[in-house]
C-alpha positions in Angstrom: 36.1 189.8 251.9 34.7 192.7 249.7 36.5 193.0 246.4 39.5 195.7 246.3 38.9 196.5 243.1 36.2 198.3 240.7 33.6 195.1 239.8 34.7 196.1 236.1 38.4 195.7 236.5 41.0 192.9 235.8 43.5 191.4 237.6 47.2 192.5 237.2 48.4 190.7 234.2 51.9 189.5 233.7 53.7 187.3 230.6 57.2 185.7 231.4 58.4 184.2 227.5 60.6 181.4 227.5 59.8 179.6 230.8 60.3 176.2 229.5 63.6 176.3 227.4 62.7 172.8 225.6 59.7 173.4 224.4 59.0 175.6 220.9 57.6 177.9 222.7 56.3 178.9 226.2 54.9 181.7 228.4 54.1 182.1 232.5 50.9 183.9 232.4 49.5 185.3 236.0 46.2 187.1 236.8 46.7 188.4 239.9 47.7 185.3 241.9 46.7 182.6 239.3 49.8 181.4 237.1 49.6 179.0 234.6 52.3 177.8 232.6 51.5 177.4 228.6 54.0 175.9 226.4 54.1 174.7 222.4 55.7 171.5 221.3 55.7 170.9 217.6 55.9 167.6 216.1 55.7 166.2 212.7 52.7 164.0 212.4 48.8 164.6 212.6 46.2 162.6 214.1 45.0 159.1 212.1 41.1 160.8 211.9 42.9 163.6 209.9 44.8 161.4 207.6 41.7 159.3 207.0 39.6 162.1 205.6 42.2 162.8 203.0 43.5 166.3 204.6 46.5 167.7 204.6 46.0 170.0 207.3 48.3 170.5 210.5 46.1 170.5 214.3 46.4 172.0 217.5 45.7 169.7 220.9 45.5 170.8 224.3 46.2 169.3 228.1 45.6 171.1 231.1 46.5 169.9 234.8 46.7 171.7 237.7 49.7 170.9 240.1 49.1 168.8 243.1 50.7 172.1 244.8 48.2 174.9 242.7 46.0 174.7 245.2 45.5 175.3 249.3 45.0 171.4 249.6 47.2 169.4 247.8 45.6 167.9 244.7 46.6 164.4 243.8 48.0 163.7 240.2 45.3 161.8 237.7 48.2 159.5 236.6 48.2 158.3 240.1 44.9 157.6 240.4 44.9 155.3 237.7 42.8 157.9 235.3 43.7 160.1 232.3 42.2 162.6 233.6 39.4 164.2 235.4 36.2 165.3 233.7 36.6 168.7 234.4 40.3 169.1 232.8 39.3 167.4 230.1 36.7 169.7 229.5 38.8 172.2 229.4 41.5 171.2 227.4 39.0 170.6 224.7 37.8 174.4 225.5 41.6 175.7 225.4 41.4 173.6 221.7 38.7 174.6 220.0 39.4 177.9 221.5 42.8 178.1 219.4 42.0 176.4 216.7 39.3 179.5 215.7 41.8 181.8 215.0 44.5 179.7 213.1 44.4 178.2 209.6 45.6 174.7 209.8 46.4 174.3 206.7 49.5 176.3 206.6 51.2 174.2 209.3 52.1 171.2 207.1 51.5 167.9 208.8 52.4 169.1 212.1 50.9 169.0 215.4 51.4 172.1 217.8 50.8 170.3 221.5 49.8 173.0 224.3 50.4 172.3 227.5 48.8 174.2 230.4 50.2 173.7 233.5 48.3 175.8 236.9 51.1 177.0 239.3 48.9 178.3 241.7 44.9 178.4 241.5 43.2 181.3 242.1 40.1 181.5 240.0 40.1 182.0 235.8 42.5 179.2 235.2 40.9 178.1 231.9 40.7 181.3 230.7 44.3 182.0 231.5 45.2 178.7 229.7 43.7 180.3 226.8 44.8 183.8 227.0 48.5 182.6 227.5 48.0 179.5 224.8 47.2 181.9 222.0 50.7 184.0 222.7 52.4 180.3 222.9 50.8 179.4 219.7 51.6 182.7 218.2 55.6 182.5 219.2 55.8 178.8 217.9 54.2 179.9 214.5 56.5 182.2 214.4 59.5 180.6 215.4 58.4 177.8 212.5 58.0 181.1 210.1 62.0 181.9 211.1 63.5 178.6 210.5 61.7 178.2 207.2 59.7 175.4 208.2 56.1 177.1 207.2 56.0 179.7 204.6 52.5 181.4 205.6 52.5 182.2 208.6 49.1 180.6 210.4 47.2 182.9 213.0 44.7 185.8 211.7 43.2 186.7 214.5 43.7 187.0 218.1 42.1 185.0 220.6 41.4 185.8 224.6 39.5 184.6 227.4 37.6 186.2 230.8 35.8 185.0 233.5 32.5 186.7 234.6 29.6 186.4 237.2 27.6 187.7 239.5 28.4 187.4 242.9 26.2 188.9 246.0 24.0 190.0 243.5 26.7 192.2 241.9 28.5 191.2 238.4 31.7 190.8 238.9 34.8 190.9 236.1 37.4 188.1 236.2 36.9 186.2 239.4 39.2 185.2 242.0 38.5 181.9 244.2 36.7 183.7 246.6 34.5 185.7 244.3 33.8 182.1 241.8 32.8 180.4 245.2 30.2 182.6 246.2 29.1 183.0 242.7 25.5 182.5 241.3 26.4 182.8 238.1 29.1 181.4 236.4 30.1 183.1 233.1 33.3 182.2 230.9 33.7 184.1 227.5 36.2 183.3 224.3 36.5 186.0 221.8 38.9 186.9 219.3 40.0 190.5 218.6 37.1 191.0 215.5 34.8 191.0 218.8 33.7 187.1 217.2 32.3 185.0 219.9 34.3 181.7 219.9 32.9 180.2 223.0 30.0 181.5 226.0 29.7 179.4 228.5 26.9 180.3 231.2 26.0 178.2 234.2 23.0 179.2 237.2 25.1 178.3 240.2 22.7 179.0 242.7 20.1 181.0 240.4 18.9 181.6 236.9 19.9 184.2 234.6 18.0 186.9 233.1 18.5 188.4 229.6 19.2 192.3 230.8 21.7 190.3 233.6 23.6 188.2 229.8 23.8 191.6 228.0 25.1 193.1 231.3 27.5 190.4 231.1 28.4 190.3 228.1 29.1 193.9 227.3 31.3 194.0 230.8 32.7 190.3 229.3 33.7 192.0 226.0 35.2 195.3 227.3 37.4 193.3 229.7 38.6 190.7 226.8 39.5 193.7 224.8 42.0 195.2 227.7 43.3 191.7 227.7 44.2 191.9 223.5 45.6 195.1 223.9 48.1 193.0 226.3 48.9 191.0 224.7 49.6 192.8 221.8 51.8 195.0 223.8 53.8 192.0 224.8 54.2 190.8 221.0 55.5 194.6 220.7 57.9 194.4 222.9 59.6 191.7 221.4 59.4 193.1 217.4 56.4 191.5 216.4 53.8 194.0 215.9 
């Protein structure tokens, strides 16, 4: 089905705060019909590797799993298959982690750990850069909710950090895929960057063909100017509720 929308356009984006009550923090994030749930739990305590190098730094860890219901065939649950996880999750939870941990200086959460959970709804294309779009706003809200209680005195994040699919589909480049688009893609593009237009993460794969150079600066400048609608988002969300 042809796209309904210019090849340079995102989906609708939507934030819901405070979807998981128990957790520090936590936000429903949708493009267009993907939702993924992203939601901060902070702990005292920091990894042993951490510890052993003499640091006294905080960290940030992320898991991502899709819902056996996320998707039009129901996927089963890793625990259930007697594995911690699939290869490609945990490739992308170590995306969503080092996405994150770019923009945020450790040092100033103590000897805490800030666990991000990112939980697909429903699957439509994008998830992982979803997870990270909506993780940074979860991570932001925890920080700041830490900053409130008097728990941290400087408050952590600098930057702001945001995530886009891309590729070229039909022999068309395409902004932020759905499922139909990504499955007929050739190329596969997923781009991290933070709001000083640093390049966290650019991740390009020839599906069914290779890339040229005029076709990654195409790309990227459609990448970049999509990522930048996507902070301004976000910071109108952070607006709305007093902090910026």
């Amino acid at each position: 089905m042809p796209r309904q929308r210019p090849a340079n356009s995102l989906r609708e984006m939507k934030f819901e705060v405070g979807i998981a009550p128990s957790a520090t923090s936590s936000v429903l994030v949708s493009f267009g019909k993907t939702q993924v749930i992203c939601a901060v739990t902070v702990e005292h305590g920091i990894p042993r590797w951490i510890k052993e190098q003499g640091a006294i730094s905080g960290w940030i860890t992320a898991e991502y799993s899709m819902l056996p219901y996320s998707t039009a065939t129901r996927k089963s649950r890793s625990s259930m298959r007697g594995q911690r996880g699939d290869g490609r999750g945990i490739e992308i939870q170590r995306l969503i982690g080092r996405a994150l941990r770019a923009t945020v200086n450790m040092d100033a959460f103590g000897s805490r750990t800030f666990y991000l959970d990112c939980d697909v709804l429903q699957a439509d294309g994008g998830t992982r850069a979803v997870a990270i779009t909506g993780g940074w706003i979860a991570i932001y809200l925890a920080a700041q909710r830490l900053l409130r209680d008097g728990e941290i005195t400087t408050f952590p994040l600098s930057k702001k950090v945001a995530a886009v699919s891309l590729g070229i589909v039909d022999g068309q480049a395409l902004l932020d895929l759905d499922y139909e688009e990504d499955k007929r893609a050739s190329i596969d593009v997923n781009l991290v960057m933070t709001d000083t237009c640093e390049i966290v993460e650019l991740q390009v794969s020839g599906e069914k063909s290779a890339l040229s150079r005029p076709q990654l600066n195409f790309l990227l400048a459609m990448g970049i100017d999509g990522i930048q609608k996507i902070l301004e988002f976000q910071k109108e969300i952070l607006f709305r509720m007093g902090y910026v």
